[in-house]
Residue, then its C-alpha position, 0 to 999 in steps of 0.5 A: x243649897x245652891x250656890x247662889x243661895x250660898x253668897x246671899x246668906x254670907x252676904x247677909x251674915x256679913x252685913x250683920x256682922x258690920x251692923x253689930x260692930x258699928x253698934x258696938x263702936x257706938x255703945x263704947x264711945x257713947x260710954x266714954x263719953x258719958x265717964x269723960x263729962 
């Protein structure tokens, strides 16, 4: 694997990792808004 291979792939797994925080920040407010109203 070459290096630049290397960064593309760590760059994927970081935007993944963001997306799935972002849903679950989502899924949590979402779910508190449902217990609050």
């Amino acid at each position: 694997m070459k290096f630049v291979d290397k960064m593309e792939v760590e760059e994927v797994f970081s935007k993944i990792g963001e997306a799935s925080l972002i849903a679950h920040n989502i899924i949590s407010y979402s779910s508190l808004f449902l217990l609050l109203f």
